[in-house]
C-alpha positions as CSV (number, residue, x, y, z in Angstrom):
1,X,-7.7,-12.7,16.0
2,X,-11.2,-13.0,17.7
3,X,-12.9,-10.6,20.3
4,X,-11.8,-10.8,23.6
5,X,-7.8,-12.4,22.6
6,X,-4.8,-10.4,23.3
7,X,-2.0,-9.4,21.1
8,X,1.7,-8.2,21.1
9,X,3.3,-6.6,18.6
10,X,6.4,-6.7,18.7
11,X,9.5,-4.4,17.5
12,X,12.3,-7.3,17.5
13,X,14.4,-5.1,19.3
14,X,15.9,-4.4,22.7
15,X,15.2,-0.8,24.1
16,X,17.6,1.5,24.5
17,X,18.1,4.5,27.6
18,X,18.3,7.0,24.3
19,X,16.5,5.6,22.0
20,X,11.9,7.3,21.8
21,X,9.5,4.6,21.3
22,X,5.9,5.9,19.8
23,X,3.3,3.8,18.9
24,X,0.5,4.9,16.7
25,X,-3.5,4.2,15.8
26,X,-4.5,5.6,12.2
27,X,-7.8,7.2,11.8
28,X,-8.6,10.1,10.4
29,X,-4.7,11.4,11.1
30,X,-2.2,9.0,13.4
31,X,-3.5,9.0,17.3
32,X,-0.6,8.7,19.1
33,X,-1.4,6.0,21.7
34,X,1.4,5.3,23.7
35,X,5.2,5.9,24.1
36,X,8.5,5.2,25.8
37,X,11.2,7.8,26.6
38,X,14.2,6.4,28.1
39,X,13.1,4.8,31.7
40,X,9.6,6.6,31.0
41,X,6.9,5.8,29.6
42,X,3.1,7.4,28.7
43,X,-0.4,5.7,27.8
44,X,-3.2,7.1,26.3
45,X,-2.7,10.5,27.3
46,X,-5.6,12.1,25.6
47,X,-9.2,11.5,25.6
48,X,-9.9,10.0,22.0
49,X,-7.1,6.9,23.2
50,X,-8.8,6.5,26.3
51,X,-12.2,6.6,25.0
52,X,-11.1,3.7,22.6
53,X,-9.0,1.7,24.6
54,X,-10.1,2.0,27.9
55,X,-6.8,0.5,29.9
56,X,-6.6,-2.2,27.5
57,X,-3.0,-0.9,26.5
58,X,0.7,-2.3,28.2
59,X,4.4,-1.7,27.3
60,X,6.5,-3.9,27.5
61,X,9.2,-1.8,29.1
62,X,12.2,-3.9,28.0
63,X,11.4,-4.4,24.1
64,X,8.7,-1.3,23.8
65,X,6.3,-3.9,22.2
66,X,2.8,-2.9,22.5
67,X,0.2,-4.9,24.1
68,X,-3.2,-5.1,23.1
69,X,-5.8,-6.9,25.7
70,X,-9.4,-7.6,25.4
71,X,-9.4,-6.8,21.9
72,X,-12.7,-5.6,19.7
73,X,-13.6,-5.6,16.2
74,X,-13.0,-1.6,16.6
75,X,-9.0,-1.8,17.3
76,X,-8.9,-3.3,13.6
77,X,-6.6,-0.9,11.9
78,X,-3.1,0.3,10.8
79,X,-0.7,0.3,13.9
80,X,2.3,2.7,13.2
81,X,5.8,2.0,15.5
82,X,8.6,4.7,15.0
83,X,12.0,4.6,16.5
84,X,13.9,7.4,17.0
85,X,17.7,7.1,17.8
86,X,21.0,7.6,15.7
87,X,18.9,6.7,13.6
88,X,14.8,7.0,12.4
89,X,12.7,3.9,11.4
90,X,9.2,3.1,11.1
91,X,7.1,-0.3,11.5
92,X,3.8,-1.2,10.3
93,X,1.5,-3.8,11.4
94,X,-2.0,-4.4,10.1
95,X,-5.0,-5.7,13.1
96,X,-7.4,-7.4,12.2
97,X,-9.9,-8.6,14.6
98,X,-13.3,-10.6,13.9
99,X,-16.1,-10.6,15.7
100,X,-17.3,-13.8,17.7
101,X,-20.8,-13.8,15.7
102,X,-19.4,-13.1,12.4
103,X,-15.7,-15.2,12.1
104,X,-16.2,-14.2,8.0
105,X,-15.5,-10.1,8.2
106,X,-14.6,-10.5,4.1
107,X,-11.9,-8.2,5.5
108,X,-8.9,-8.1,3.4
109,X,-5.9,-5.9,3.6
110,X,-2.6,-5.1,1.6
111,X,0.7,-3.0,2.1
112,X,0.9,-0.3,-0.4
113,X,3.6,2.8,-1.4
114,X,2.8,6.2,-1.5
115,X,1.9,7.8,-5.6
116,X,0.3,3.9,-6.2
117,X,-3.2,3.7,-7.1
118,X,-5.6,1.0,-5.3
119,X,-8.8,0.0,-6.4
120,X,-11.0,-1.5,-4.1
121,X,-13.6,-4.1,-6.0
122,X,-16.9,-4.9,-5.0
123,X,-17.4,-8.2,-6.8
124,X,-20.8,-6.9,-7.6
125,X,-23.1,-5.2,-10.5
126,X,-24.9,-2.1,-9.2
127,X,-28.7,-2.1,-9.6
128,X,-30.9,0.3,-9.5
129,X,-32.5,-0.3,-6.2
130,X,-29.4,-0.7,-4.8
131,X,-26.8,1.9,-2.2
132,X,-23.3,1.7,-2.3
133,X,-21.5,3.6,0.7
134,X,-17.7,3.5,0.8
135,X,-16.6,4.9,4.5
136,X,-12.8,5.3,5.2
137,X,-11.9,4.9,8.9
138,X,-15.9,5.5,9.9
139,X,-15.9,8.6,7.7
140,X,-18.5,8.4,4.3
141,X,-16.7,9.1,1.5
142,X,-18.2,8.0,-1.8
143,X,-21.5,6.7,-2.5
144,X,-23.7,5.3,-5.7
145,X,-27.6,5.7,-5.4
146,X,-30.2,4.1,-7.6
147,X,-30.2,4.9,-11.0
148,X,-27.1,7.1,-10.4
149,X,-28.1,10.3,-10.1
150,X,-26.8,10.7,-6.6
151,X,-23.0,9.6,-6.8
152,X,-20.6,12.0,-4.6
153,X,-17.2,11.3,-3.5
154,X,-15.1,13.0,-0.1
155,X,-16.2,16.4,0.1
156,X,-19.3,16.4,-1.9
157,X,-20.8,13.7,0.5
158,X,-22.3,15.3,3.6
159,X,-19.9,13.4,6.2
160,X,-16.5,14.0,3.6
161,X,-13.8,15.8,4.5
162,X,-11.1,17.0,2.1
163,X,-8.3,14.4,2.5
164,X,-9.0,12.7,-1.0
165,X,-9.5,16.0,-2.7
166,X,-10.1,15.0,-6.4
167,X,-8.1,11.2,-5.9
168,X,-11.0,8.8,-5.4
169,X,-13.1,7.3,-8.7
170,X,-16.1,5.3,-8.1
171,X,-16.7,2.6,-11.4
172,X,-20.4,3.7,-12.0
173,X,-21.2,-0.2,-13.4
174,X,-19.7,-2.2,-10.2
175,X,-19.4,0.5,-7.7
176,X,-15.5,-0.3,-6.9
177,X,-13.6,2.6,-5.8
178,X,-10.4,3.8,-6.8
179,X,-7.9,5.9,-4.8
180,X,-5.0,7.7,-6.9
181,X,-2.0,9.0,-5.9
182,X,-2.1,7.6,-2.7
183,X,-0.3,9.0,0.7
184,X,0.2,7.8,4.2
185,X,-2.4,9.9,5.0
186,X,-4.9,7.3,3.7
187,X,-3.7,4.2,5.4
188,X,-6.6,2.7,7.5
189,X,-9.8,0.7,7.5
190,X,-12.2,1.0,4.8
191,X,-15.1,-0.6,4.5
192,X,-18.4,-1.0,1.7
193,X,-22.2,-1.2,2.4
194,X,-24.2,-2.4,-0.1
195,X,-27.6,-1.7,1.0
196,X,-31.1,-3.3,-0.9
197,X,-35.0,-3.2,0.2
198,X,-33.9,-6.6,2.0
199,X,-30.4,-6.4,3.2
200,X,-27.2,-5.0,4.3
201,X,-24.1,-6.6,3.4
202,X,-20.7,-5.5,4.5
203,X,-17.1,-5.9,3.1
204,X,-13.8,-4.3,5.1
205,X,-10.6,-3.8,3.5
206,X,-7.8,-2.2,5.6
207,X,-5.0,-0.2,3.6
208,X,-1.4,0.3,5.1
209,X,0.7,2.6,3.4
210,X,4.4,2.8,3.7
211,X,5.7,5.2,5.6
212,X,9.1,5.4,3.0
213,X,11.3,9.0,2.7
214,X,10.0,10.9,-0.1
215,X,14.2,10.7,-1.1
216,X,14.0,6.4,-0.5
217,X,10.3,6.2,-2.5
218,X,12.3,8.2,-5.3
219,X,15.1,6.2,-5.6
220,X,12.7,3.1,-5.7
221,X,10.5,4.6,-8.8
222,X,13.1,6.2,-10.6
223,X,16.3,4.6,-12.2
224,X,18.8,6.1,-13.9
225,X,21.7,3.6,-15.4
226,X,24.3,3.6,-17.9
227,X,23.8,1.9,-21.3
228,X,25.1,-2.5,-20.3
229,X,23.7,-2.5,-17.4
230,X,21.4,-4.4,-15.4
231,X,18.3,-3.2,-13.4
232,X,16.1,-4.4,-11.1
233,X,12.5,-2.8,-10.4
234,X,11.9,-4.5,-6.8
235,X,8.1,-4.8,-6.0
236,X,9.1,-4.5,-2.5
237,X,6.2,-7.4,-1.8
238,X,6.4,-11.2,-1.0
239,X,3.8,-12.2,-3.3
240,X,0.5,-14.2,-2.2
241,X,0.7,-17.7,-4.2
242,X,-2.9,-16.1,-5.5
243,X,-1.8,-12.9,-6.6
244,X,-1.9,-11.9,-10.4
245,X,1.4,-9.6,-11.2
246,X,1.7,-8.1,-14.5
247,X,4.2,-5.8,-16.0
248,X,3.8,-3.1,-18.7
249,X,6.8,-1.4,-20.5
250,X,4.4,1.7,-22.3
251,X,1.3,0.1,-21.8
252,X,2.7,-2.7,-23.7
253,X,2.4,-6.0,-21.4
254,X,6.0,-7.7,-21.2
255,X,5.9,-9.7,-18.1
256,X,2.7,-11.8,-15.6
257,X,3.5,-14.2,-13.0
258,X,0.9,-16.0,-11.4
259,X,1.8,-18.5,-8.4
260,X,4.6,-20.2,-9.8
261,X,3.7,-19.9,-13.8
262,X,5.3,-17.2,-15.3
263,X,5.5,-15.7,-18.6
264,X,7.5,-13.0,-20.3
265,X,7.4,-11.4,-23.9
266,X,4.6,-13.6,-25.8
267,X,4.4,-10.8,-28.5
268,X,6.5,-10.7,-30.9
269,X,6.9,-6.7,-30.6
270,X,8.3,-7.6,-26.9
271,X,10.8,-10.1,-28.0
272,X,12.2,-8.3,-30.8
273,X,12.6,-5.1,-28.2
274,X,14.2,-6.7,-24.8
275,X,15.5,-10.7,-26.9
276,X,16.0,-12.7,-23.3
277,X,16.7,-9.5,-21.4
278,X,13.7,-10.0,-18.6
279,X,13.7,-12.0,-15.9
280,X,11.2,-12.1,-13.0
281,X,11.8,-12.9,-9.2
282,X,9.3,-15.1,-8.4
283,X,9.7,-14.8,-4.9
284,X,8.5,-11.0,-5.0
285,X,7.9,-10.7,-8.9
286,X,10.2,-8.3,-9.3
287,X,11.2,-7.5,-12.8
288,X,15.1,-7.2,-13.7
289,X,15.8,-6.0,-17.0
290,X,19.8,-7.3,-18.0
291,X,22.2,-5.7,-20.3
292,X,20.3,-2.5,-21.0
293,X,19.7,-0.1,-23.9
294,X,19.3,3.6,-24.6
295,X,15.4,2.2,-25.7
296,X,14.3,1.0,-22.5
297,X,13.9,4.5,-21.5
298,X,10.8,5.1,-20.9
299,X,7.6,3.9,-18.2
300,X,7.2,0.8,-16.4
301,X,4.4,0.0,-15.0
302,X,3.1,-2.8,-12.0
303,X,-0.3,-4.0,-11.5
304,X,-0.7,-6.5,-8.8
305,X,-4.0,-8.0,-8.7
306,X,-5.5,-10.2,-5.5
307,X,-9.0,-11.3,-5.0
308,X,-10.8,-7.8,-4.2
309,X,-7.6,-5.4,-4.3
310,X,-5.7,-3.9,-7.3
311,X,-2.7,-2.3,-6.7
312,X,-0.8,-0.1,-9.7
313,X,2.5,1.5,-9.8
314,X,4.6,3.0,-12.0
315,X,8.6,3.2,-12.6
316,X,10.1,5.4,-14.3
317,X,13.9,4.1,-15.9
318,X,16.5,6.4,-18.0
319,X,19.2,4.8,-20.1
320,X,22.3,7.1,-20.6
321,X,24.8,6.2,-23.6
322,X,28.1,5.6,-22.2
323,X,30.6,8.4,-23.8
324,X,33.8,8.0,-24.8
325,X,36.8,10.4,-24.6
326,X,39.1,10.1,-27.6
327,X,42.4,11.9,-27.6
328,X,44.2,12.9,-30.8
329,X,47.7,14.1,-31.0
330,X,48.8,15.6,-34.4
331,X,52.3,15.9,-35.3
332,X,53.3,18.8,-37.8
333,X,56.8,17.4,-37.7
334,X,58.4,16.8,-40.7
């Protein structure tokens, strides 16, 4: 949206007397922002919300949706609803609001699961006169100067903080930044400065991860089937008609879908292995792998590539051999 609109997000859901309703703004950790306890409810209750939002907040008391009014380019984020009932779930919703002097932010965002790896691309060559900056939620955390002698990321750079300890890479030839291993932790805005003798240009990129069980992200990553069976590794995406997916059985490529052109097994090492056994959703691109064998055991892995995000992740898949129990009765009767 632009500056100055307003905005609802909404849950999709009636309230109920015993049901807690808290909404959430990621920064540096999740700021909660507002909340609704049976027939009461709380707004910016301490001073970081207030100083940000300024009575730009409202409930709606009958659905818990959050209201946003007046917005700015500085409520761009992740927005974090959880419900807690019977039952626990969390929403997510990504912001992004543009500025009325510049309408192109270059801002792009993506959804991602916790343990994927995102890479952030610049689009760019570094040069020697050049600075890159990388700042996470208004927080410097990597950074390429000159001839790159001065390149620190997260702690070593004088604003870092430990969050990323030892998970972000910076690609010395494009300044692009990778972040492994990622966590919810990590969800936010991010955004690269690319500073010369004669300009400043900006690019944001706003991260949401999912806020999954560790016991539901498990049982997403890792299958375990029986020998003859069929299963599917879900992507848990709708894919953009732009979006490059590719799929890797041991670093061996096996599957790429690409708006609605797809392809599967063009090696001949792939067909011999999986002989018509892959299909792809091409709604989500997930990958389901029919009638199964003890030698697709082994690692899967997804790389979903838009126009300045890469996202990776990996699935792990064990076969077990059906046994058999075989009875046999001897008679010594003669």
């Amino acid at each position: 949206m632009m500056e100055g609109e307003s905005i609802t997000l909404n849950i999709d859901v009636e309230t109920k007397q015993q049901e807690d309703i808290r909404w959430y703004f990621t920064l540096v950790n999740d700021i909660l922002i507002a909340e609704i306890t049976g027939d009461q409810s709380k707004i910016c209750t301490d001073v970081q919300c207030k100083e940000r939002f300024r009575d730009r907040l409202k409930l709606d008391h009958q659905t818990g949706s959050l209201i946003i009014t007046n917005t700015r380019n500085t409520d761009s984020g992740v927005y974090k609803l959880k419900l807690n009932s019977s039952r626990s779930s969390t929403k997510i919703f990504i912001v992004t609001v543009h500025s009325f002097f510049s309408v192109d932010t270059n801002e792009e965002s993506a959804f991602v699961m916790e343990g994927d790896s995102v890479i952030l691309h610049t689009d760019a060559e570094t040069k020697q006169q050049e600075k890159i900056r990388w700042y996470c939620n208004g927080i410097r955390i990597a950074q390429i100067t000159g001839d790159l002698s001065n390149i620190c990321t997260d702690v070593q750079c004088n604003e870092g903080t430990e969050r990323f300890r030892d998970r972000l890479k910076l690609d010395h030839q494009t300044g692009s930044l990778t972040i492994t291993n990622i966590r919810t932790t990590d969800s936010g805005e991010y955004q690269l400065r690319i500073i010369t003798s004669s300009n400043i240009s900006t690019k944001g990129f706003i991260l949401a991860v999912y806020d999954f069980p560790v016991v539901e992200v498990d049982e997403i990553k890792r299958k375990s089937v029986m020998e003859g069976e069929s299963v599917t590794l879900d992507t848990r995406v709708i894919k953009s008609p732009n979006d490059l997916m590719t799929w890797y059985f041991n670093d061996t490529l096996i599957a790429e879908i690409t708006g609605d052109q797809s392809k599967i097994c063009t090696d001949v090492q792939c067909e011999e292995r999986f002989r018509d056994r892959l299909k792809l959703d091409h709604q989500t691109g997930s990958l389901i792998i029919t009638n199964i064998t003890n030698t697709d055991s082994g690692e899967y892995k997804l790389q979903i590539n838009s126009s300045r995000i890469s996202i990776r992740r990996s699935f792990s898949v064990s076969v077990s051999i059906k046994s058999f129990s075989v009875n046999v009765t001897v008679d010594y009767a003669k």
